[in-house]
VOMIDREN-803804 format. One record per residue: x, y, z of N, C-alpha, C in turn; residue number from 1; residue in three letters. Coordinates in nm, 3 decimals. Layout:
N
REC    n_px    n_py    n_pz   ca_px   ca_py   ca_pz    c_px    c_py    c_pz kero milo
REC       X       Y       Z       X       Y       Z       X       Y       Z  NUM  ALA
...
END
This chain:
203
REC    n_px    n_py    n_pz   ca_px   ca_py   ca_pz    c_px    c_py    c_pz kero milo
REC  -2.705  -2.772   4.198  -2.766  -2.648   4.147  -2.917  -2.653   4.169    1  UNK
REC  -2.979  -2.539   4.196  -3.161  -2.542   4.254  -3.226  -2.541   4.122    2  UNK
REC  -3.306  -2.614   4.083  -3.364  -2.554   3.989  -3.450  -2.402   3.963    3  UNK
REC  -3.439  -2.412   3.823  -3.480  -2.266   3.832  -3.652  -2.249   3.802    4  UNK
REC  -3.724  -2.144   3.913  -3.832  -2.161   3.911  -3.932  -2.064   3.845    5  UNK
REC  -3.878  -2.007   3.779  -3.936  -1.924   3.719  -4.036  -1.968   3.621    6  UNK
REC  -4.162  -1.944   3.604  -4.210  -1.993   3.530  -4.245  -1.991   3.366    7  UNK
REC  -4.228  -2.089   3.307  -4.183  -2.027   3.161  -4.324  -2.017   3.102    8  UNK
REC  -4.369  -1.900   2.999  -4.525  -1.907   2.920  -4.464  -2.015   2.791    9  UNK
REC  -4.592  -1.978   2.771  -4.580  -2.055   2.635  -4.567  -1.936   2.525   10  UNK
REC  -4.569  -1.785   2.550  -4.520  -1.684   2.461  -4.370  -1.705   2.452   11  UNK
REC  -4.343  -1.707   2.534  -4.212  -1.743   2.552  -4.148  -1.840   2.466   12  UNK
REC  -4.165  -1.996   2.475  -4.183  -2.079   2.397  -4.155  -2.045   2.248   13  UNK
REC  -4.259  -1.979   2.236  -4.294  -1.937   2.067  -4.200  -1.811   2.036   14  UNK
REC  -4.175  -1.703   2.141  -4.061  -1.623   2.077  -3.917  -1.702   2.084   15  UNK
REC  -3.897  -1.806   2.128  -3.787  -1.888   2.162  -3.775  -1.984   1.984   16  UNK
REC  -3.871  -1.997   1.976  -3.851  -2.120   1.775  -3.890  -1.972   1.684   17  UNK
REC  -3.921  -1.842   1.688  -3.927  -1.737   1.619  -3.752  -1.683   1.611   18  UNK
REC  -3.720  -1.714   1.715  -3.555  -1.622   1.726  -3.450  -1.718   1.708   19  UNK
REC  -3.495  -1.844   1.670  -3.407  -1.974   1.716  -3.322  -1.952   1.515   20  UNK
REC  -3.173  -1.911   1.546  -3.138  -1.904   1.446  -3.131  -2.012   1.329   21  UNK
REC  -3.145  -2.160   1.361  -3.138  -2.245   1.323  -3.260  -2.242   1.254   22  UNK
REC  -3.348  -2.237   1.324  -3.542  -2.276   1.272  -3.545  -2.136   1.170   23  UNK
REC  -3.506  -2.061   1.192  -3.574  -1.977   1.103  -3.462  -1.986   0.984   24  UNK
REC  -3.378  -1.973   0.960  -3.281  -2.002   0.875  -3.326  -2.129   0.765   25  UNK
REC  -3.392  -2.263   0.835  -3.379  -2.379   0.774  -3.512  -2.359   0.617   26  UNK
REC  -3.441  -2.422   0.553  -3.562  -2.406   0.422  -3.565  -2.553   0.388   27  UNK
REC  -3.658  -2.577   0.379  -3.749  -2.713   0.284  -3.667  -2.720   0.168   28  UNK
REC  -3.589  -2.824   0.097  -3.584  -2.892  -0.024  -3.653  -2.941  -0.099   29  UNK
REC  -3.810  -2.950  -0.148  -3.879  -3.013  -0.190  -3.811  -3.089  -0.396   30  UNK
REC  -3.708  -3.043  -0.411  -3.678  -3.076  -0.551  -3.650  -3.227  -0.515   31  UNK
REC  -3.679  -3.300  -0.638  -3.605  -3.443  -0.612  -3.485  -3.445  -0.635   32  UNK
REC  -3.413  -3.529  -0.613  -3.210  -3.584  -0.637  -3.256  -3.611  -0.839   33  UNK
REC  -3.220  -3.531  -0.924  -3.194  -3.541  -1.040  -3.154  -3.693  -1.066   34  UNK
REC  -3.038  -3.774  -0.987  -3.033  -3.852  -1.046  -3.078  -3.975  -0.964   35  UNK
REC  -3.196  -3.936  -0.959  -3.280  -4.077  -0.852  -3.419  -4.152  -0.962   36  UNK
REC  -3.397  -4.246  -0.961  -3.515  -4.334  -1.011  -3.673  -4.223  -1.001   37  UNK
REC  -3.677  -4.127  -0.863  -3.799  -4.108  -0.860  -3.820  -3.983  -0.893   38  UNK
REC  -3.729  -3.904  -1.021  -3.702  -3.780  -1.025  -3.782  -3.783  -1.204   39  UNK
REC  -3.780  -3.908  -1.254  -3.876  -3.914  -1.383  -4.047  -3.944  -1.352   40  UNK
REC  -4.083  -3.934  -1.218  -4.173  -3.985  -1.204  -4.251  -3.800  -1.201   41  UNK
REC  -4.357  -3.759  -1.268  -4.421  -3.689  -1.280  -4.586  -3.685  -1.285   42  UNK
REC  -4.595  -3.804  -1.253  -4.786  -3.861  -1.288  -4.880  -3.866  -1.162   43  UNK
REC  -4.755  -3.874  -1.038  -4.804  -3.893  -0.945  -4.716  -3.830  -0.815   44  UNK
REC  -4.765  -3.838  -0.715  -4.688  -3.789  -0.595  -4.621  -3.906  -0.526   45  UNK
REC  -4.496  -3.942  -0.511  -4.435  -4.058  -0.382  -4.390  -4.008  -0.297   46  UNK
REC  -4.445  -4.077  -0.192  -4.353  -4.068  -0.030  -4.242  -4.083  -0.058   47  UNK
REC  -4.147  -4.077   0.054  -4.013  -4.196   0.045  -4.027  -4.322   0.009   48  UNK
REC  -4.120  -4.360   0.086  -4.155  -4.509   0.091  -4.180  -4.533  -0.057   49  UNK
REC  -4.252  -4.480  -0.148  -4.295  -4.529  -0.256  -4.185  -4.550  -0.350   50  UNK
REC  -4.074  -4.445  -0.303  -3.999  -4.427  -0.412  -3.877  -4.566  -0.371   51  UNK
REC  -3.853  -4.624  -0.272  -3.827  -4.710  -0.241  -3.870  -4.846  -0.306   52  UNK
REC  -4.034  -4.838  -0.268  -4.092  -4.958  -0.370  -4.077  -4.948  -0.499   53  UNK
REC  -4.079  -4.842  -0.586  -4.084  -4.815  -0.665  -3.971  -4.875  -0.735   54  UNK
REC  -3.828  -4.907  -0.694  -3.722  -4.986  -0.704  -3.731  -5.086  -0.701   55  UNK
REC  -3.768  -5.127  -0.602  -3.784  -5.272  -0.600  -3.882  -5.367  -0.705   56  UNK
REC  -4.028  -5.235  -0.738  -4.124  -5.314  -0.806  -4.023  -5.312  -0.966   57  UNK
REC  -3.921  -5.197  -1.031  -3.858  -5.166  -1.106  -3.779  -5.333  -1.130   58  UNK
REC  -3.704  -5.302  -1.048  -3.580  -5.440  -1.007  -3.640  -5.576  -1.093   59  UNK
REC  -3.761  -5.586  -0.959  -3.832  -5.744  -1.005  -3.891  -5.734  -1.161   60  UNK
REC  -3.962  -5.662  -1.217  -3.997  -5.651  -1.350  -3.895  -5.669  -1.438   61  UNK
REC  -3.762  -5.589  -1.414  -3.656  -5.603  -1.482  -3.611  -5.769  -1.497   62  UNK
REC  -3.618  -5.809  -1.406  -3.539  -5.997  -1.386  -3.674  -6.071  -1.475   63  UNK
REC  -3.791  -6.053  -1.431  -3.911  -6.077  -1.554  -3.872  -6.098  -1.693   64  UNK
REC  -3.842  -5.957  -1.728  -3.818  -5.936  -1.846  -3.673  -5.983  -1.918   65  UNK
REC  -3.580  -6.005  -1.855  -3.442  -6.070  -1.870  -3.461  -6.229  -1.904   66  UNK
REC  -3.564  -6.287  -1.838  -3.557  -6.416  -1.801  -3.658  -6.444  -1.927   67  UNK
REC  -3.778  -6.366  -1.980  -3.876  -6.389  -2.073  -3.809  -6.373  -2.199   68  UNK
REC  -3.719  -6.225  -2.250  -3.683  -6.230  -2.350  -3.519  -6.306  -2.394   69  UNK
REC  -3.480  -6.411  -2.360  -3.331  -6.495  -2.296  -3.374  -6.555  -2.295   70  UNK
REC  -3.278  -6.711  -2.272  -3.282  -6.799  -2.249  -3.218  -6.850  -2.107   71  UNK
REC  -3.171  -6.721  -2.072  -3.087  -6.747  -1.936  -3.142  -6.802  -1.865   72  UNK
REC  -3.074  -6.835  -1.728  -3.101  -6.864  -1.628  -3.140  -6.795  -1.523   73  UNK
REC  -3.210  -6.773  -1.467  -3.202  -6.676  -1.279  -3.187  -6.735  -1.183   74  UNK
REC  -3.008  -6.763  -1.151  -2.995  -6.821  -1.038  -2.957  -6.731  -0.901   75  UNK
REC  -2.966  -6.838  -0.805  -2.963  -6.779  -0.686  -2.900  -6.833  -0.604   76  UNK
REC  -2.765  -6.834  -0.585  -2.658  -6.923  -0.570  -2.698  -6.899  -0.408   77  UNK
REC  -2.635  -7.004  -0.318  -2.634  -6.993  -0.182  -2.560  -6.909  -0.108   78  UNK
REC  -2.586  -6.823  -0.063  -2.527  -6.727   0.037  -2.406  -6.798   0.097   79  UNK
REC  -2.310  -6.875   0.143  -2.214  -6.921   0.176  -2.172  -6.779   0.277   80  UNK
REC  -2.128  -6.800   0.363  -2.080  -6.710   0.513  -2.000  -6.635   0.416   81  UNK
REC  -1.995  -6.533   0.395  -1.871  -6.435   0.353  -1.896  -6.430   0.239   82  UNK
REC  -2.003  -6.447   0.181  -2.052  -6.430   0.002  -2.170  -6.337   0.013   83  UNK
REC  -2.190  -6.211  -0.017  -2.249  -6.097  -0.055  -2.351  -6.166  -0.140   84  UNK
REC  -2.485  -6.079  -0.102  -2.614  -6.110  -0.161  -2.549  -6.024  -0.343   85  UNK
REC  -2.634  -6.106  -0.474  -2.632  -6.060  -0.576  -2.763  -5.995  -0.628   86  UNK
REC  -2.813  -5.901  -0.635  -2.951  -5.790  -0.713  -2.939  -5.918  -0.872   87  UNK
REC  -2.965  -5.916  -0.931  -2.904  -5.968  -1.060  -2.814  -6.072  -1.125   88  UNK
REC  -2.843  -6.203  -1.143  -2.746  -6.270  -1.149  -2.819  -6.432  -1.263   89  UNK
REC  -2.736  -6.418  -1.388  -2.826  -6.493  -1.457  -2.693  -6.572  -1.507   90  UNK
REC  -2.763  -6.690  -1.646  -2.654  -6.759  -1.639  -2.733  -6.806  -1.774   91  UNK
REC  -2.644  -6.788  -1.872  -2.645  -6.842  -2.004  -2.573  -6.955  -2.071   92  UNK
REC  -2.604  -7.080  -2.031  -2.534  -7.224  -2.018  -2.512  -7.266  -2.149   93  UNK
REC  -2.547  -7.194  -2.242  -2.514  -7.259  -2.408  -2.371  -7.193  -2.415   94  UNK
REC  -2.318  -7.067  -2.382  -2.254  -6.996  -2.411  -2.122  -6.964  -2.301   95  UNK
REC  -2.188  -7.061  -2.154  -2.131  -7.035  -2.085  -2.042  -6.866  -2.033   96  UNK
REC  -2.202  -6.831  -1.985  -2.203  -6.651  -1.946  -2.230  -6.664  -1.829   97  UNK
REC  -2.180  -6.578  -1.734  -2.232  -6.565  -1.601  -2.274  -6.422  -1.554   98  UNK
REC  -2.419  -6.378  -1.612  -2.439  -6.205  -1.597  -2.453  -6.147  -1.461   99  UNK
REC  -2.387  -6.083  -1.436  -2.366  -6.019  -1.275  -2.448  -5.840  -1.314  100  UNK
REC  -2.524  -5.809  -1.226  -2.578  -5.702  -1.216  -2.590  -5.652  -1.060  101  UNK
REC  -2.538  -5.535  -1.030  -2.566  -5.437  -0.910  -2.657  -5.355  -0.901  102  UNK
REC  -2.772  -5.370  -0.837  -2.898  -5.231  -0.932  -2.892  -5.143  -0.828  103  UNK
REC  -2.884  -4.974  -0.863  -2.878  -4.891  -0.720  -3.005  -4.791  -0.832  104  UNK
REC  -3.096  -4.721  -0.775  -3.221  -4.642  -0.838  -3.177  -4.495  -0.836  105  UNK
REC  -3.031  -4.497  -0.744  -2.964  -4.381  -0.738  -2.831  -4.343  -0.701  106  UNK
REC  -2.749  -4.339  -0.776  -2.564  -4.355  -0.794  -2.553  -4.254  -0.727  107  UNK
REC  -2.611  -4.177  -0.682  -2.519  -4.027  -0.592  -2.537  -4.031  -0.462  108  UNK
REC  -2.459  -4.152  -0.462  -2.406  -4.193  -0.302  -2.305  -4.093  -0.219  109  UNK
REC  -2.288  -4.076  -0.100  -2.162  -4.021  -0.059  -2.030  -4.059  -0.071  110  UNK
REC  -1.898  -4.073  -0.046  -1.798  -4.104  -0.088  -1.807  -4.281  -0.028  111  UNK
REC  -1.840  -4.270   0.087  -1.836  -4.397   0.191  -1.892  -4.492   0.085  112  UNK
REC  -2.047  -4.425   0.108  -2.079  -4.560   0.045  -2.086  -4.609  -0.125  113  UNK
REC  -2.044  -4.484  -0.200  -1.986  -4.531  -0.331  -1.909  -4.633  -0.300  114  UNK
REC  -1.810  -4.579  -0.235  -1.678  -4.699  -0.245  -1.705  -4.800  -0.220  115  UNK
REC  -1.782  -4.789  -0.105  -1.852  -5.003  -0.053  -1.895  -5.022  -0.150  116  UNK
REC  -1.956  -4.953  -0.250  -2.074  -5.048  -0.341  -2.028  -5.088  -0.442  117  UNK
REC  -1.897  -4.985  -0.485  -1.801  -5.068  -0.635  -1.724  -5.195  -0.554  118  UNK
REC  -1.664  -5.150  -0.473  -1.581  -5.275  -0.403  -1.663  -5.396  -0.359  119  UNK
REC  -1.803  -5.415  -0.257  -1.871  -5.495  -0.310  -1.897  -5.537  -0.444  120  UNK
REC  -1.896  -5.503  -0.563  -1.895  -5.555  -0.701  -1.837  -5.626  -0.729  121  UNK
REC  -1.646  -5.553  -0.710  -1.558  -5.648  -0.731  -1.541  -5.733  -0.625  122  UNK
REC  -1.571  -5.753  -0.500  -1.574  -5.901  -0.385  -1.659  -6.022  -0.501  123  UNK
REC  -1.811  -5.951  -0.546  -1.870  -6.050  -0.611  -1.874  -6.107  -0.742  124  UNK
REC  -1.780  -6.049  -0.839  -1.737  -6.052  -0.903  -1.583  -6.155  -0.888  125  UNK
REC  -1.533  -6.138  -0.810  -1.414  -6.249  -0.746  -1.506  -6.384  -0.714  126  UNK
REC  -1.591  -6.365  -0.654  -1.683  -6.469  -0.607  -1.730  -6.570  -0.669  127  UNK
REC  -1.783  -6.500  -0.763  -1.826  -6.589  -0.874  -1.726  -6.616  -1.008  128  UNK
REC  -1.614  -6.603  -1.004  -1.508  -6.653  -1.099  -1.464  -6.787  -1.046  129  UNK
REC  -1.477  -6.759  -0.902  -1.450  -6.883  -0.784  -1.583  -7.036  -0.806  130  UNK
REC  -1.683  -6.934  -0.806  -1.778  -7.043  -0.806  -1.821  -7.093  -0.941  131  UNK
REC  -1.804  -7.040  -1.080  -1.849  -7.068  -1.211  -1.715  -7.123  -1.260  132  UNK
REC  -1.638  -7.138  -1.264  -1.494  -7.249  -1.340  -1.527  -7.221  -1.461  133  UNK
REC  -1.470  -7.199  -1.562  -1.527  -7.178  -1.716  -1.581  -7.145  -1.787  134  UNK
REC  -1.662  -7.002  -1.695  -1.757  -6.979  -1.755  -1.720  -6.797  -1.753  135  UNK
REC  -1.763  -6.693  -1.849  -1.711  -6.602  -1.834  -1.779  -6.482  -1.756  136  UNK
REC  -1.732  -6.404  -1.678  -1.833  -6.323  -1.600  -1.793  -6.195  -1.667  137  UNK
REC  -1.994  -6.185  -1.719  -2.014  -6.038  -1.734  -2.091  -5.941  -1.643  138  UNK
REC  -2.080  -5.806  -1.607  -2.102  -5.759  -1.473  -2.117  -5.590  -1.490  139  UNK
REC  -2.197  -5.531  -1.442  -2.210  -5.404  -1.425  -2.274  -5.330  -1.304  140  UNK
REC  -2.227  -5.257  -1.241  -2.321  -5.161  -1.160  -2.432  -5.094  -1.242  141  UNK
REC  -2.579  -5.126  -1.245  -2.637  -5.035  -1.319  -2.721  -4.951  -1.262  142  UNK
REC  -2.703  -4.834  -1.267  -2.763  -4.695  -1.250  -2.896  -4.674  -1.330  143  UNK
REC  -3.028  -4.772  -1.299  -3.089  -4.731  -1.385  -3.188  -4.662  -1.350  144  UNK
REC  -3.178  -4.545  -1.332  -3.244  -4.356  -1.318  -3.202  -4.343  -1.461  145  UNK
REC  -3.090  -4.393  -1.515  -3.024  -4.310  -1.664  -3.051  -4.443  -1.758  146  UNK
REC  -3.029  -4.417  -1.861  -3.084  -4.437  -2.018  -2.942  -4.559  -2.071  147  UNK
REC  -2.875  -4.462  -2.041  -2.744  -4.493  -2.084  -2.626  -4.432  -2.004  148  UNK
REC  -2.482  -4.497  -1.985  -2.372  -4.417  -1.916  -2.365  -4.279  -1.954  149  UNK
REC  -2.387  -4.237  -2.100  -2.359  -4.141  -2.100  -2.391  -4.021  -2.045  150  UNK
REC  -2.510  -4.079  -2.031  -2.635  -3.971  -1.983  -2.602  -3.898  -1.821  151  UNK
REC  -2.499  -3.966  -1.763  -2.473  -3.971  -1.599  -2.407  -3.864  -1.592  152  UNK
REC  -2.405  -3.767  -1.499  -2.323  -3.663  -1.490  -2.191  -3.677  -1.425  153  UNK
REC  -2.117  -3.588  -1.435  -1.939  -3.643  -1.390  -1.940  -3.652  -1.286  154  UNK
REC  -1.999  -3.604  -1.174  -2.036  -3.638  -1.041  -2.009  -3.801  -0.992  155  UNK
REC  -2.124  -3.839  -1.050  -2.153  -3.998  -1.092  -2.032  -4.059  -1.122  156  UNK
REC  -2.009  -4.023  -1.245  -1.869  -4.084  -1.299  -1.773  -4.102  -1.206  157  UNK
REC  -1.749  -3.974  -1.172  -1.593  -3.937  -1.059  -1.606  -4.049  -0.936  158  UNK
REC  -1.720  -4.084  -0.919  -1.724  -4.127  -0.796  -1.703  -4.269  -0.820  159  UNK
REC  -1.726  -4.320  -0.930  -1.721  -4.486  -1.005  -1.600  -4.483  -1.043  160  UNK
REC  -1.507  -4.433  -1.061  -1.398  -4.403  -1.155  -1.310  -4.544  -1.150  161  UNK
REC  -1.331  -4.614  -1.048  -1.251  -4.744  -1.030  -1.345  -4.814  -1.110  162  UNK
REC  -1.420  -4.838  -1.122  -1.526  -4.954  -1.207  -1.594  -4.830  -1.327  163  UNK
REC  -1.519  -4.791  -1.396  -1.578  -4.701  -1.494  -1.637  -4.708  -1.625  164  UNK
REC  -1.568  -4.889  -1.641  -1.595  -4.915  -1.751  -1.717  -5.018  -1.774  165  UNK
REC  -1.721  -5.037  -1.654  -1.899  -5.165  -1.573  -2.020  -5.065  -1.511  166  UNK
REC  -1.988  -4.923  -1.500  -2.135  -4.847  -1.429  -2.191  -4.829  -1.588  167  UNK
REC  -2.314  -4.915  -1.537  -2.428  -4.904  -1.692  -2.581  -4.811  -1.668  168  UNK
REC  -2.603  -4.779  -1.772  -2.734  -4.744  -1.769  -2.837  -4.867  -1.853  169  UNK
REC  -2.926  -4.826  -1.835  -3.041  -4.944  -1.883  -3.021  -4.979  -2.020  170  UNK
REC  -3.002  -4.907  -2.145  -2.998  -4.955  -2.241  -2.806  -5.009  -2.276  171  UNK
REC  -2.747  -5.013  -2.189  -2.625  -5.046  -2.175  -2.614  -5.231  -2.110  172  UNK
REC  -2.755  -5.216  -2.019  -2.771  -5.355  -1.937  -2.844  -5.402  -2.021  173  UNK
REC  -2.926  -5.379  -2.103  -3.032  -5.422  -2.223  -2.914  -5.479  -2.357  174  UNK
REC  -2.791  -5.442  -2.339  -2.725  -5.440  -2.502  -2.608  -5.547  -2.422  175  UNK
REC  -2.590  -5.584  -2.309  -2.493  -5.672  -2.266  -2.582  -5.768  -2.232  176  UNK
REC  -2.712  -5.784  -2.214  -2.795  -5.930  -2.188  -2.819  -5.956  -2.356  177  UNK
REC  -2.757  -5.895  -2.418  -2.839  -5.930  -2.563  -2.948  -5.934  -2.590  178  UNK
REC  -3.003  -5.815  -2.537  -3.176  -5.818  -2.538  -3.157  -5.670  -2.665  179  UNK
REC  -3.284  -5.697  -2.775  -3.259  -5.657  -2.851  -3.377  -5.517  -2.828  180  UNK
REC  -3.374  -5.408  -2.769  -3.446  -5.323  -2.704  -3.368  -5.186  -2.651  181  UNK
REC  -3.403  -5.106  -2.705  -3.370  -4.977  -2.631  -3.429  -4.900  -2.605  182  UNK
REC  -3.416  -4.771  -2.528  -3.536  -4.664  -2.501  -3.436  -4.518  -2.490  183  UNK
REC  -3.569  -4.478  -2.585  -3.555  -4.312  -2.584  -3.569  -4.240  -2.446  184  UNK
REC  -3.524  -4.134  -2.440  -3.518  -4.056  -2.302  -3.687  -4.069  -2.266  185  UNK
REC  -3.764  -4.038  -2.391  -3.902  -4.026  -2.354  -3.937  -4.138  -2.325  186  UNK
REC  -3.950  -4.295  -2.395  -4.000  -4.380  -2.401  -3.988  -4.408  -2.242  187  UNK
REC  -3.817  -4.396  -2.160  -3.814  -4.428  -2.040  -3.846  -4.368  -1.928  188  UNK
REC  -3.882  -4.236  -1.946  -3.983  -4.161  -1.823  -4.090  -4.226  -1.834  189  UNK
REC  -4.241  -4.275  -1.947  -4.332  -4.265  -1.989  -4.334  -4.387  -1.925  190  UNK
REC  -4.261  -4.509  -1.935  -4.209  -4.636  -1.852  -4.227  -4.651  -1.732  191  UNK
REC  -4.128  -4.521  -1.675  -4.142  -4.527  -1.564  -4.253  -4.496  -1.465  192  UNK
REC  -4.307  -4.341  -1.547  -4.460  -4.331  -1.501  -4.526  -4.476  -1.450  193  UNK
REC  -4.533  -4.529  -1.601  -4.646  -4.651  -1.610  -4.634  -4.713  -1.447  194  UNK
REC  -4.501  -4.778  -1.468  -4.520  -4.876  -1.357  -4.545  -4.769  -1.215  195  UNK
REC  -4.519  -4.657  -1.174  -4.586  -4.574  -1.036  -4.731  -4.592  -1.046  196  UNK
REC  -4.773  -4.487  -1.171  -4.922  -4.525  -1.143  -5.023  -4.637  -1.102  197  UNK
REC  -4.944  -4.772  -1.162  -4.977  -4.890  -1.159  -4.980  -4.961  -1.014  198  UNK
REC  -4.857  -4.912  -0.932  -4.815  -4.951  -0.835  -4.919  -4.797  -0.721  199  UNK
REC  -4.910  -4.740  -0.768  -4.951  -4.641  -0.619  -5.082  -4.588  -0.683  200  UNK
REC  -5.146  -4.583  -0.783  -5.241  -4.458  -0.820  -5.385  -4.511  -0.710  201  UNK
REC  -5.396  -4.661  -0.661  -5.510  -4.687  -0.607  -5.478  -4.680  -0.452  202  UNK
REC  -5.363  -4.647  -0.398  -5.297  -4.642  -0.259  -5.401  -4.519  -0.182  203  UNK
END
């Protein structure tokens, strides 16, 4: 086939992304995911990226604070070929406890990867019954964007429904480490602020 030689303007161009049913149709989402870690954050503006760190800086503070107010342990058992990394994983040797935690900053996964992420639970959860002999494993997926399970909308739920009785919210993971602490809806936005500003306000 010859190419065609006609020469194209650049008016052209521009009535071409003016008429383009797709482009003009498409609208911006700017709302956040309701049930995302970065949807209480109001003090400041995050990229993606921040809201990413923002998990992670969440995460590590959290194991801080597990390990300061406890006596547990924070171990970090060896990856062994076919053993799934653990977010969370402590160990209370007077009592012989083995605390298993999954941390996601936002449960409204698609179907796919809901399902990998409860079923990863229970692989690691098998895992470590294997590797602790006598000791009892306690374990939750925790969703902590929310306060408490209850707080999660059925969305959430429906999609956990196999592990329904282990998806926690924070003061749910706070009341199974035996940490004697809870937070009001307010106390845990105001929280959450803290640590963004802290982390991004000089970025």
């Amino acid at each position: 086939m010859d190419p065609i030689t006609t020469k194209i303007t650049d008016d052209e161009i521009d009535d071409m992304i003016n008429h383009c049913k797709y482009i003009t149709e498409c609208v911006s989402n700017k709302n956040k995911d309701e049930n995302s870690l970065s949807y209480l954050v109001d003090s400041i503006v995050l990229s993606q990226s921040d809201c990413i760190k923002l998990g992670t800086g969440f995460e590590k503070l959290l194991a801080e604070i597990v390990t300061k107010y406890t006596n547990y342990s924070n171990i970090k058992p060896k990856n062994e070929k076919g053993n799934k990394e653990k977010d969370h994983l402590f160990m209370d040797e007077t009592h012989k406890i083995i605390y298993y935690a999954e941390l996601k900053a936002n449960l409204n996964l698609d179907t796919e990867k809901s399902k990998s992420t409860y079923q990863k639970c229970q692989q690691i959860v098998n895992e470590l019954r294997d590797m602790f002999t006598g000791y009892t494993i306690k374990w939750c997926l925790l969703g902590y964007r929310y306060t408490s399970k209850e707080k999660m909308s059925k969305v959430i739920n429906s999609k956990y429904s196999e592990i329904k009785d282990n998806v926690f919210g924070i003061n749910d993971y706070l009341q199974m480490l035996c940490i004697p602490y809870r937070f009001t809806e307010e106390k845990y936005k105001d929280y959450i602020n803290k640590i963004a500003v802290k982390m991004f306000s000089n970025s």
